[in-house]
DSSP file (Angstrom, degrees, kcal/mol; ACC not computed):
  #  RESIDUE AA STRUCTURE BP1 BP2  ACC     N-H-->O    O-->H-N    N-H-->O    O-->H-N    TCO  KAPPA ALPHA  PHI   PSI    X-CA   Y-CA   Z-CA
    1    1 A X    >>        0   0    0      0, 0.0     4,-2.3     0, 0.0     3,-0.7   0.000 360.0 360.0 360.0 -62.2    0.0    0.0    0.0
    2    2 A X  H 3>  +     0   0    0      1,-0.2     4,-0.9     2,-0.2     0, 0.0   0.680 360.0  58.8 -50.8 -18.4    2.7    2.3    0.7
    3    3 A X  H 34 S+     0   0    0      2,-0.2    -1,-0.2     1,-0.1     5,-0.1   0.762 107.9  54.7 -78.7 -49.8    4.7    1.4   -2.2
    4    4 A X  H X4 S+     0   0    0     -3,-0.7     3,-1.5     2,-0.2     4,-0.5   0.824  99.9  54.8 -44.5 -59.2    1.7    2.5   -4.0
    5    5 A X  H >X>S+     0   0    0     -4,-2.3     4,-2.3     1,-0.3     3,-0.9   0.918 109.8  48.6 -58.1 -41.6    1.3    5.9   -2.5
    6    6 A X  T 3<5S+     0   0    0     -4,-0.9    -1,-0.3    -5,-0.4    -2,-0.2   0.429 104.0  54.3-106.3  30.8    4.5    6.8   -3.5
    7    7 A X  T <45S+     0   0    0     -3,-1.5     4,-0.4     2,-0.1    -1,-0.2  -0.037 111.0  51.6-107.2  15.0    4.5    5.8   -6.9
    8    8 A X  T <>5S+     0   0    0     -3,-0.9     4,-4.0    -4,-0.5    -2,-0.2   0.816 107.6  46.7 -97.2 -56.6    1.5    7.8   -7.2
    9    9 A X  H  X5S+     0   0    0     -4,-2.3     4,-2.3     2,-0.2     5,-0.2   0.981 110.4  60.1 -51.6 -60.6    3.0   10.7   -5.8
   10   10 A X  H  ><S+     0   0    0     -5,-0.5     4,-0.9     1,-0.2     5,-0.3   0.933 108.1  43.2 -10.2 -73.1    6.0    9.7   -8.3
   11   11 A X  H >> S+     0   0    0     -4,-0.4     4,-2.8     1,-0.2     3,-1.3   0.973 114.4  52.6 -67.5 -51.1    3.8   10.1  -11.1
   12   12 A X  H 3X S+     0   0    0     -4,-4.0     4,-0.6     1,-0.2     5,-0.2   0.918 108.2  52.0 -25.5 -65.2    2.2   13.4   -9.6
   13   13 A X  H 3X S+     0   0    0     -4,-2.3     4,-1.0     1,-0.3    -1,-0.2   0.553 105.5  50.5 -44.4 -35.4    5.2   14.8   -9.2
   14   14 A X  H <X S+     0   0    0     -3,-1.3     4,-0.9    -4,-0.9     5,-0.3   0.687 108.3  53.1 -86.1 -47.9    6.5   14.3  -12.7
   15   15 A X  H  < S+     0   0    0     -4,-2.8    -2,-0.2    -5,-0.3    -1,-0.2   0.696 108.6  50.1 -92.5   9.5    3.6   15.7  -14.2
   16   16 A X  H >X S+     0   0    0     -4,-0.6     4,-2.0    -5,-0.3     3,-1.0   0.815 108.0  56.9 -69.7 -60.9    4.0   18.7  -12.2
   17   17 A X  H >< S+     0   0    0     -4,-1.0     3,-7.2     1,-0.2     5,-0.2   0.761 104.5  44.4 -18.8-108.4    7.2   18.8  -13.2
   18   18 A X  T 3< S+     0   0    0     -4,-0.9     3,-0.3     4,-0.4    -1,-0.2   0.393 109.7  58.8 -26.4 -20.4    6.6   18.8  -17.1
   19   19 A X  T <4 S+     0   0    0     -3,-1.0    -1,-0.3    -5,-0.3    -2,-0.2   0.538 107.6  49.8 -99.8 -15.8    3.6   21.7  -16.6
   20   20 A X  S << S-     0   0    0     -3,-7.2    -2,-0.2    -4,-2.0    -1,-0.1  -0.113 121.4-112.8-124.9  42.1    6.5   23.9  -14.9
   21   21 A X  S    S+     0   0    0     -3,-0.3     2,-0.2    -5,-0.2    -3,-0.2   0.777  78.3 125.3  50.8  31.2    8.9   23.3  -17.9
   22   22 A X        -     0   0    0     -6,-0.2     2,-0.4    -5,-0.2    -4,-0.4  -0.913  48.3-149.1-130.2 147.8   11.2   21.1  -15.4
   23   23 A X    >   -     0   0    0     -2,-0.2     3,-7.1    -6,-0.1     4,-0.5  -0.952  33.5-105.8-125.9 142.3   12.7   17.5  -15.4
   24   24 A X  G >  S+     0   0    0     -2,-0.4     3,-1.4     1,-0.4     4,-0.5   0.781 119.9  56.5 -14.9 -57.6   13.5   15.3  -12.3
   25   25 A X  G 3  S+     0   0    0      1,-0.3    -1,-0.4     2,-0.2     4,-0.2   0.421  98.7  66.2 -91.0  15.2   17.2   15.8  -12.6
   26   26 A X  G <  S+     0   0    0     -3,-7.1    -1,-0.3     2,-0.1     4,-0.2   0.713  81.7  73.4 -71.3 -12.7   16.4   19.4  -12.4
   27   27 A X  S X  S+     0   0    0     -3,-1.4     3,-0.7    -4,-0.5    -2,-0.2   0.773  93.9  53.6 -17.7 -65.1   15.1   19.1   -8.7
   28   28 A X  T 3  S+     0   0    0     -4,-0.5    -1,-0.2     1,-0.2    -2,-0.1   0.823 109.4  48.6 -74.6 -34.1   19.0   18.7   -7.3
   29   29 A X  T 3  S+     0   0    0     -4,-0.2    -1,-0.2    -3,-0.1    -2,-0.2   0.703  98.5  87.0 -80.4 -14.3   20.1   22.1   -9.1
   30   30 A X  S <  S-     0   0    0     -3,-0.7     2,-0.1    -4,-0.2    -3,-0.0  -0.386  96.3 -90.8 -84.7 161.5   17.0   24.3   -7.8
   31   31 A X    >   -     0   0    0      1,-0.1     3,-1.6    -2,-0.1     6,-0.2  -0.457  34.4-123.4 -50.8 139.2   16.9   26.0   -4.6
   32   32 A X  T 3  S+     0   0    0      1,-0.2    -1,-0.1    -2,-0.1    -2,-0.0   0.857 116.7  43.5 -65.3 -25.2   15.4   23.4   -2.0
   33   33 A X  T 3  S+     0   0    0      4,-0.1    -1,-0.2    37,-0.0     2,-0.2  -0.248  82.0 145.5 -86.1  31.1   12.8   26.4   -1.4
   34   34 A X    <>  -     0   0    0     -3,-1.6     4,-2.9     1,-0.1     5,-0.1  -0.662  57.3-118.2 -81.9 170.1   12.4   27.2   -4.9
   35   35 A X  H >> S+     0   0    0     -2,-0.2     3,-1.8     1,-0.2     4,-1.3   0.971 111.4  48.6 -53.2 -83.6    8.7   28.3   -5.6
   36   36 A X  H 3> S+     0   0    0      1,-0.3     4,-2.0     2,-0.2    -1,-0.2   0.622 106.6  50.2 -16.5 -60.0    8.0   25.8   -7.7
   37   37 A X  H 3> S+     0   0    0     -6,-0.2     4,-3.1     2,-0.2    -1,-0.3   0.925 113.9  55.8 -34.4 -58.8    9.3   22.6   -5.6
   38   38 A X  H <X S+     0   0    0     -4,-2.9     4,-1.2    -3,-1.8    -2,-0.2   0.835 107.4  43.0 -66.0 -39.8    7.2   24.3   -2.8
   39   39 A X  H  X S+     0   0    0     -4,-1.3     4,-0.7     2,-0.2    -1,-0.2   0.719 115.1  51.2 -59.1 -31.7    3.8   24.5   -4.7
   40   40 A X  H  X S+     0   0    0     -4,-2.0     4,-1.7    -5,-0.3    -2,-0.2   0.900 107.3  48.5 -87.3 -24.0    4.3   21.3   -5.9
   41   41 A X  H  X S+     0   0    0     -4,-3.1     4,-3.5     1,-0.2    -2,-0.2   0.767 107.7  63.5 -64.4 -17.7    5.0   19.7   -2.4
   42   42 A X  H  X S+     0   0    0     -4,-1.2     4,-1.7     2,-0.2    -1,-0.2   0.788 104.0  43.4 -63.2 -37.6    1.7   21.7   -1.2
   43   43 A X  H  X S+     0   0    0     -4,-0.7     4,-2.0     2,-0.2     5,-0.3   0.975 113.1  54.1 -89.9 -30.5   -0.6   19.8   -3.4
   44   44 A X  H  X S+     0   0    0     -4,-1.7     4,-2.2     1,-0.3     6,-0.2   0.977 108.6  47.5 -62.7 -53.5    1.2   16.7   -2.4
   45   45 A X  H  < S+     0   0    0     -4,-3.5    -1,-0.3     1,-0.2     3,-0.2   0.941 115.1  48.0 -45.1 -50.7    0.7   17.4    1.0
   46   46 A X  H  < S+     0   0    0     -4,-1.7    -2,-0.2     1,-0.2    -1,-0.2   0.910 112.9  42.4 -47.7 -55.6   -2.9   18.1    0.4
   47   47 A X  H  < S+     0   0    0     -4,-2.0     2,-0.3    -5,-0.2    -1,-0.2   0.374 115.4  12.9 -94.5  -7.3   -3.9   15.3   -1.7
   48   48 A X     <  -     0   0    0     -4,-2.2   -43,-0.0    -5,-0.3     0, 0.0  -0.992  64.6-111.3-165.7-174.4   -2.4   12.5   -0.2
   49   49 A X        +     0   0    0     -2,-0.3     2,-0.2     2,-0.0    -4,-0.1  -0.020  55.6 128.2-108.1  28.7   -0.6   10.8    2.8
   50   50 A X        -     0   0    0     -6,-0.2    -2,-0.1     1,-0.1     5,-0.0  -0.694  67.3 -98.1 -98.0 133.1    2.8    9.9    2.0
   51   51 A X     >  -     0   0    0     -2,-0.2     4,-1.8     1,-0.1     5,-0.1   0.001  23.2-115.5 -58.3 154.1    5.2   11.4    4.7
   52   52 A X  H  > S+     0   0    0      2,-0.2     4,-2.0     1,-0.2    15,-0.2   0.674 111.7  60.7 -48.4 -14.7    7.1   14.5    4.5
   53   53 A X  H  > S+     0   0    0      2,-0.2     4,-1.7     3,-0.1     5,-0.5   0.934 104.2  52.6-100.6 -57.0   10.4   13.2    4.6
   54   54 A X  H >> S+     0   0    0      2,-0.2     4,-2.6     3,-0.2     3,-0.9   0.942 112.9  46.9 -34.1 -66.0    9.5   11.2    1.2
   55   55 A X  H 3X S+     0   0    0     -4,-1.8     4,-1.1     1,-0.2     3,-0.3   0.968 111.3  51.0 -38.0 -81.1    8.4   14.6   -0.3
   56   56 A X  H 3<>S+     0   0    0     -4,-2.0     5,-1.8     1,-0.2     6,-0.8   0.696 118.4  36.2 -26.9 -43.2   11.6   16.2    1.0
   57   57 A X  H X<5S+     0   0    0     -4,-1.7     3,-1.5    -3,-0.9    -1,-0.2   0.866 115.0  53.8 -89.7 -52.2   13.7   13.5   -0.6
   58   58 A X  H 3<5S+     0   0    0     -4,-2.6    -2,-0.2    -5,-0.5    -1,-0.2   0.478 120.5  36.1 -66.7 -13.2   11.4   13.1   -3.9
   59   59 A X  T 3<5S-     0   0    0     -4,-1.1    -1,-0.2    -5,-0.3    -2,-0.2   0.392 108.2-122.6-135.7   3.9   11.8   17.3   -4.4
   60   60 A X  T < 5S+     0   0    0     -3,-1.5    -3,-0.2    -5,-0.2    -4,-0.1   0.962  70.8 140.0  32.6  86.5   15.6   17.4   -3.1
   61   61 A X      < -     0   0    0     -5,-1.8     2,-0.3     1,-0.5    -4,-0.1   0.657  54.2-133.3-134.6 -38.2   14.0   19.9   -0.6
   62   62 A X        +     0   0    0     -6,-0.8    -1,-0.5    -9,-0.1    -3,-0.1  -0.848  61.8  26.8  91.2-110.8   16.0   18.6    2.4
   63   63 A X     >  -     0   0    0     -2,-0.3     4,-0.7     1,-0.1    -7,-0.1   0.521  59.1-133.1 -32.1 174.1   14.4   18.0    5.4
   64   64 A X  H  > S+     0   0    0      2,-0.1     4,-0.8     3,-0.1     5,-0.2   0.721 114.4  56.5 -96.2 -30.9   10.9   17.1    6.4
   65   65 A X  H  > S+     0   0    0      2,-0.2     4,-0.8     1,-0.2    -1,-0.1   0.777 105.9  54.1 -85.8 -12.1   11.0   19.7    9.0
   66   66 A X  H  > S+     0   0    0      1,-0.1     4,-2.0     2,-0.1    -1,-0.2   0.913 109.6  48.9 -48.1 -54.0   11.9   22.3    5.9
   67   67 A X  H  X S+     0   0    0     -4,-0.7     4,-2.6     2,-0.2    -2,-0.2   0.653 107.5  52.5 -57.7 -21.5    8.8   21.1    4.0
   68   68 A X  H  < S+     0   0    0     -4,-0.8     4,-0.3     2,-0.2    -1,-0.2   0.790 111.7  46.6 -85.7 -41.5    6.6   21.5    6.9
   69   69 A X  H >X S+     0   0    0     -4,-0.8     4,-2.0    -5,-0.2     3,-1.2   0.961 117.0  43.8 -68.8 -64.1    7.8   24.9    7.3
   70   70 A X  H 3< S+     0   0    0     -4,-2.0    -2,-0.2     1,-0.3     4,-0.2   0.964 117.1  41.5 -26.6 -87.9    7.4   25.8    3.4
   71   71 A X  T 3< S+     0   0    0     -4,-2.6    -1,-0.3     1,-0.2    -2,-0.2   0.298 110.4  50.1 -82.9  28.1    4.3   24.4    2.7
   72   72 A X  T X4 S+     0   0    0     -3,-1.2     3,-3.1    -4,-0.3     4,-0.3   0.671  85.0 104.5-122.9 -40.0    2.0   25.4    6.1
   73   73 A X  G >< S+     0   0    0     -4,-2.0     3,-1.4     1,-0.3    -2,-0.1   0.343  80.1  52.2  33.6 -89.9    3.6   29.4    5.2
   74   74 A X  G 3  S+     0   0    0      1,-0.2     3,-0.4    -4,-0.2    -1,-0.3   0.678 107.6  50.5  21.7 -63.6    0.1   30.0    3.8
   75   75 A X  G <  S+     0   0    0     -3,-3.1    -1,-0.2     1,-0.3    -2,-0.2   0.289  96.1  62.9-106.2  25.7   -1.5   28.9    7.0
   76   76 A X    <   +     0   0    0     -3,-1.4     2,-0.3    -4,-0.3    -1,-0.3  -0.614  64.7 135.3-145.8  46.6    0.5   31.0    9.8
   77   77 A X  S    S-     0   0    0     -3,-0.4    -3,-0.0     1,-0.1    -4,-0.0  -0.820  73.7 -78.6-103.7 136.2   -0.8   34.8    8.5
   78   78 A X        -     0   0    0     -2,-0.3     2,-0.7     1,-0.1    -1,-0.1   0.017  42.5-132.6 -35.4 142.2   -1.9   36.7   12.0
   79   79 A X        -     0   0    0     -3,-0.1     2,-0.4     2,-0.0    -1,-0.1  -0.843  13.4-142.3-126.5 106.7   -5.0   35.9   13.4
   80   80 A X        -     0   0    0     -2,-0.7     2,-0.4     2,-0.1     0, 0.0  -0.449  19.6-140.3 -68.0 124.2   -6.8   38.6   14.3
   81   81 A X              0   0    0     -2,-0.4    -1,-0.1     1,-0.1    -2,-0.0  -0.817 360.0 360.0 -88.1 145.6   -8.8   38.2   17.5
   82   82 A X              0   0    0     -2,-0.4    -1,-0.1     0, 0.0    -2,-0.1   0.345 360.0 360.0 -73.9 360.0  -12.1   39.3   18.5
């Protein structure tokens, strides 16, 4: 089952890839925070369960605790109280 998930995410990933004019063995040469990487590890995150440290490794990204940081960004804007 797991084996599964992350050749789904494989295939996700790759066709992210190929819609932002990038190939796999461009991954290692990008910033580990480039935009791109980061958007595509946000939908990953979203859409399925495969841990962060697979995503981190799969996006040359580095850590898990990087990604975590990256893609929750978004969700850590001030929160205005009442």
């Amino acid at each position: 089952m797991k084996e599964q998930g992350e050749r789904e995410v494989g295939r996700m990933i790759e066709q992210r890839l190929v819609e932002a004019g990038l190939q796999s063995i461009d991954l290692e040469r990008l910033a580990k925070g480039d935009p791109r990487k980061v958007e595509i590890a946000k939908e990953v995150r979203t859409k399925t369960s495969v841990p962060l440290s697979f995503v981190a490794r799969e996006l040359s990204m580095g850590t898990s605790m990087y990604v975590s940081k990256l893609t929750n960004r978004d969700d850590q804007r001030p929160r205005i109280s009442s």
